[in-house]
C-alpha positions as CSV (number, residue, x, y, z in Angstrom):
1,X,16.8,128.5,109.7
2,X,13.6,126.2,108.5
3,X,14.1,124.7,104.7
4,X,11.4,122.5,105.1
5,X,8.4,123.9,107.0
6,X,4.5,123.4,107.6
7,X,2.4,126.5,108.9
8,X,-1.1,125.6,110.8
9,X,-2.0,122.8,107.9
10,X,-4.5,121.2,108.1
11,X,-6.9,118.5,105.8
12,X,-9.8,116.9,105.7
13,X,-11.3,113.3,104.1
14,X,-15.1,113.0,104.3
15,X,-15.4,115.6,107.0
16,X,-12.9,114.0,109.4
17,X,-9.4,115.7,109.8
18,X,-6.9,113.8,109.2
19,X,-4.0,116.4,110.1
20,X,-5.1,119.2,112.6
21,X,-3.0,122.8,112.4
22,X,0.2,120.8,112.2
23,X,3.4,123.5,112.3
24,X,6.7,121.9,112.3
25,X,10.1,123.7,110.8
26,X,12.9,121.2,109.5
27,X,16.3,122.5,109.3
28,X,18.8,122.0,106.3
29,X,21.1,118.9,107.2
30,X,19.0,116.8,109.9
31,X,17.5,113.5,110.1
32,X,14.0,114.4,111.4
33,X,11.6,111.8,112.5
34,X,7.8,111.1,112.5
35,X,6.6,108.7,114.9
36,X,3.0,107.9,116.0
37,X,0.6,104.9,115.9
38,X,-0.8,103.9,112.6
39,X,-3.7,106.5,111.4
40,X,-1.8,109.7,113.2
41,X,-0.9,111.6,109.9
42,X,2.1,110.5,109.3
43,X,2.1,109.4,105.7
44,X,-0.5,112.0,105.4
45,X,2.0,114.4,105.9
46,X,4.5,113.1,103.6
47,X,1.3,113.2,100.6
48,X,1.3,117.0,101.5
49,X,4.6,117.6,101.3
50,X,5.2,116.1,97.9
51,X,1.9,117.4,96.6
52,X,-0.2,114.6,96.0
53,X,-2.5,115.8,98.8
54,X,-3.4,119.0,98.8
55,X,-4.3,121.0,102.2
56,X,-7.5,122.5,103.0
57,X,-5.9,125.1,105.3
58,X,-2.0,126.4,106.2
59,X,1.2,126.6,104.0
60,X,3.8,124.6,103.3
61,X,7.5,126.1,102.4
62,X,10.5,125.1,101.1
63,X,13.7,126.7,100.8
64,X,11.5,129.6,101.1
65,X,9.0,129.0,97.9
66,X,5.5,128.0,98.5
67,X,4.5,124.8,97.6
68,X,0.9,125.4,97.5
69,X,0.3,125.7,93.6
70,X,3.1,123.0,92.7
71,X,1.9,119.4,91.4
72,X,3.5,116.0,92.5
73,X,5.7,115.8,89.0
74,X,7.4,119.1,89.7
75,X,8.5,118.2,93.2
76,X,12.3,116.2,91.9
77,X,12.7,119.2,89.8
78,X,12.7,121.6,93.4
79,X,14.7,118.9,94.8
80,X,12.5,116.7,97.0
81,X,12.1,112.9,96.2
82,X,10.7,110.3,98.2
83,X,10.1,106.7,98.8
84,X,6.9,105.0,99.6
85,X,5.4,102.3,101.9
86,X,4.7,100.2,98.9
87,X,7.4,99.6,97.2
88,X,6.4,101.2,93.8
89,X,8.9,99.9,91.4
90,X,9.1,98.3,87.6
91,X,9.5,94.4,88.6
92,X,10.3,93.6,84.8
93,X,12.9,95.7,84.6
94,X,16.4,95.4,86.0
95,X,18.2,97.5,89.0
96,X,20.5,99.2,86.8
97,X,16.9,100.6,84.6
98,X,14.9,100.9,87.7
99,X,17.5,103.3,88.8
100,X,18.2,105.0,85.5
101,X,14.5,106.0,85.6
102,X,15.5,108.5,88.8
103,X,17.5,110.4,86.4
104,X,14.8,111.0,83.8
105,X,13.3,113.6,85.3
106,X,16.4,116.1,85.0
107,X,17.3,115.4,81.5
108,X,15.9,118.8,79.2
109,X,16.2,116.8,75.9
110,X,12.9,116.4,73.7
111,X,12.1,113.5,71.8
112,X,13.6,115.2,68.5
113,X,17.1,114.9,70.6
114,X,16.8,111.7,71.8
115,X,16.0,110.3,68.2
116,X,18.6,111.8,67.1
117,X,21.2,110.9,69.9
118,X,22.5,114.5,69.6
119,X,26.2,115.9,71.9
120,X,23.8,117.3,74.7
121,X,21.9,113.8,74.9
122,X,25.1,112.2,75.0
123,X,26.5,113.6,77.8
124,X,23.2,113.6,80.2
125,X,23.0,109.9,79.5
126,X,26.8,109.8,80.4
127,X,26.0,111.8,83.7
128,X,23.2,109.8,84.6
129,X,25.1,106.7,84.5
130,X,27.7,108.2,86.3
131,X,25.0,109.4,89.0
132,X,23.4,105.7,88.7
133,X,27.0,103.9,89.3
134,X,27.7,106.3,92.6
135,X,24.6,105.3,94.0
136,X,24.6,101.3,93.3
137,X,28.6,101.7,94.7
138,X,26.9,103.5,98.2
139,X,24.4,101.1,98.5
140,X,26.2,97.7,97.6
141,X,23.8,97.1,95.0
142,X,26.3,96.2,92.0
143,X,26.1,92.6,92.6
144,X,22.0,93.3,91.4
145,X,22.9,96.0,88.9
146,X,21.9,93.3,85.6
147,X,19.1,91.1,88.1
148,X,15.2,92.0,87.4
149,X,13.5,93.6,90.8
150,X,10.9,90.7,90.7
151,X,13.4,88.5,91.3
152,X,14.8,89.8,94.4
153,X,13.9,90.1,98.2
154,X,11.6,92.2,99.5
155,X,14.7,94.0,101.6
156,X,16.8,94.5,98.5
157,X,13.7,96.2,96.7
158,X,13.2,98.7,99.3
159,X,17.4,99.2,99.3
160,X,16.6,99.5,95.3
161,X,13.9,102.5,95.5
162,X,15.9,104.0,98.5
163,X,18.4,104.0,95.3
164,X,15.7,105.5,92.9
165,X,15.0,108.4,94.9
166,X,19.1,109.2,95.5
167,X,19.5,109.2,91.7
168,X,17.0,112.1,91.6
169,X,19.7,114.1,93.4
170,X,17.4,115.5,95.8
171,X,18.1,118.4,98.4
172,X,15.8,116.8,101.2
173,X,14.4,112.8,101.0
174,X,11.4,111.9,102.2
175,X,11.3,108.4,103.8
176,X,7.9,106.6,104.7
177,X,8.5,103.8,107.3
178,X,12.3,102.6,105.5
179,X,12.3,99.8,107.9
180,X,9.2,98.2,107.6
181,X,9.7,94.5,106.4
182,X,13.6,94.4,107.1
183,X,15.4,92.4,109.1
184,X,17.4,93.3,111.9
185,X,20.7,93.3,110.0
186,X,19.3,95.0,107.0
187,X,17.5,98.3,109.5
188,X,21.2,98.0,111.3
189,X,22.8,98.7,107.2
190,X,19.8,101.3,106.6
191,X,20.6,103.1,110.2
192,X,24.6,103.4,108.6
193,X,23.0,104.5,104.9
194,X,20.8,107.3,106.6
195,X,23.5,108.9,108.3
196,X,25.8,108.7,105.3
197,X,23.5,110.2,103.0
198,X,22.9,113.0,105.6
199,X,26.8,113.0,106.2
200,X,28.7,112.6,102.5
201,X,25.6,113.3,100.2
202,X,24.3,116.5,102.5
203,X,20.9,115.6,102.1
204,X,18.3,116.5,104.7
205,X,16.1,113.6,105.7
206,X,12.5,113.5,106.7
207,X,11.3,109.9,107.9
208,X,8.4,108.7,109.1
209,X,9.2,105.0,111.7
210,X,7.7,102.6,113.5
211,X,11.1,101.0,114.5
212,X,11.9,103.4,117.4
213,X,15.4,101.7,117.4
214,X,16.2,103.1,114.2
215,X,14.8,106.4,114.9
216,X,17.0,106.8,118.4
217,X,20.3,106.0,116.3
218,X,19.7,108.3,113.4
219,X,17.4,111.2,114.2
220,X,18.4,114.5,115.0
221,X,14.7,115.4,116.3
222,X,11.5,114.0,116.4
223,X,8.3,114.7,116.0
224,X,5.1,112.6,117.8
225,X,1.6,112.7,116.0
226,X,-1.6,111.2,117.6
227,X,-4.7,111.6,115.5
228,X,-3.6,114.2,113.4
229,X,-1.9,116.3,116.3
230,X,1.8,116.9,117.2
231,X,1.9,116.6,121.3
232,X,5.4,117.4,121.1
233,X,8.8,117.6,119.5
234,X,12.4,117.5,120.8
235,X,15.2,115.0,120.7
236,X,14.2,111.5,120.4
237,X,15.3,110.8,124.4
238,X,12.6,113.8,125.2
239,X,10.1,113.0,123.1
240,X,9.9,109.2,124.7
241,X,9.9,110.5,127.8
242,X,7.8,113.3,127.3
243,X,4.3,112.8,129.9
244,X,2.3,113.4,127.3
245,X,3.3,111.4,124.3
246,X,3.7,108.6,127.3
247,X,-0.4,108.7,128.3
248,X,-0.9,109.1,124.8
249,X,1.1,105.7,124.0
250,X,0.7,103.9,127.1
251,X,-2.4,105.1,128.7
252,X,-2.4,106.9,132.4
């Protein structure tokens, strides 16, 4: 059964298409992959999803709820978070508070509350630092917990706001291109951290890659874009393999 899924969208920038009638169904519990040179629709795809594009044509479900009329700040509250190419993180502020800003969005206390540090505030700051602790424990990030983000290298920061978007205890996490600017030992820890979150956390995963190595380890299926087109989807053996996506790639 689809709990993510895209029907026939499609969008447009200055009257050229960036995403053509795209369908694609992602089922609860996988590690499903976008590849596809840069300019396909990847990314694009990812905007839709979490609302801060908004298609022209076709629907967009999840867990059976439209996501047409929602808004980019009401996607954690659904359960969908995501990270972004960029890393897009507070550099004056520490790991521990970088991550404690992931729980934010799922306290209900006012600014009344907060003032007044009332029982109820009290115990969702207690649960978000318990939520905050699990994830810095899963990620090996307690040796950073107290260290300012500016201050660190650029393969702990993406580790960091992989960490942000756990705390927001999402039911699917959307992943743009998690490898770029790692090394090769850092993607081999992010290939084991992808399949754990899919395996202990039972999150589903939506990534978009460039680093085909990572994407034959962890995917479940794949999906290959070329200029705003899927030309097919399958396993990530079939997909590579598949004539089309190879003349697409390689050339006839």
């Amino acid at each position: 059964m689809s709990f993510l899924s895209l029907e026939n969208v499609t969008i447009s920038f200055g009257g050229i298409r960036a995403v053509k009638n795209v369908s694609l169904d992602i089922k609860e519990g996988e590690i499903f992959a976008l590849v596809g040179p840069n300019g396909a629709g990847k990314s694009t795809i990812f905007n839709l999803i979490s609302r801060l594009y908004k298609q022209n044509e076709g629907n967009i479900f999840f867990d059976g709820k439209s996501l047409n009329q929602l808004k980019p700040f009401d996607m954690p509250d659904i359960g969908i978070a995501r990270t972004f190419q960029n890393i897009e993180l507070f550099g004056n502020a520490t790991v521990l508070q970088n991550l404690l800003v992931g729980t934010n969005v799922r306290k209900s206390s006012n600014f009344l509350s907060e003032i007044l540090f009332t029982r109820s505030v009290r115990k969702e700051e207690v649960t978000s630092r318990v939520m905050v602790e699990e994830v810095m424990d899963f990620l090996d990030l307690q040796q950073y917990r107290e260290k300012y983000i500016m201050g660190l290298s650029y393969g702990t920061r993406k580790i960091v706001e992989l960490g942000r978007a756990l705390a927001l205890k999402p039911k699917v996490l959307l992943l743009d291109e998690p490898a770029s600017g790692l090394s090769a030992e850092e993607t081999e820890d992010l290939a084991f951290w992808i399949e754990d979150i899919k395996k202990i956390m039972g999150i589903t995963v939506l990534m978009v890659e460039h680093n085909l190595n990572l994407v034959n380890k962890v995917a479940d299926r794949v999906a290959a874009l070329v200029d705003g087109e899927i030309i097919s989807v399958g396993n990530p053996k079939s997909v590579q393999s598949d004539p089309k996506v190879i003349e697409a790639y390689i050339g006839v």
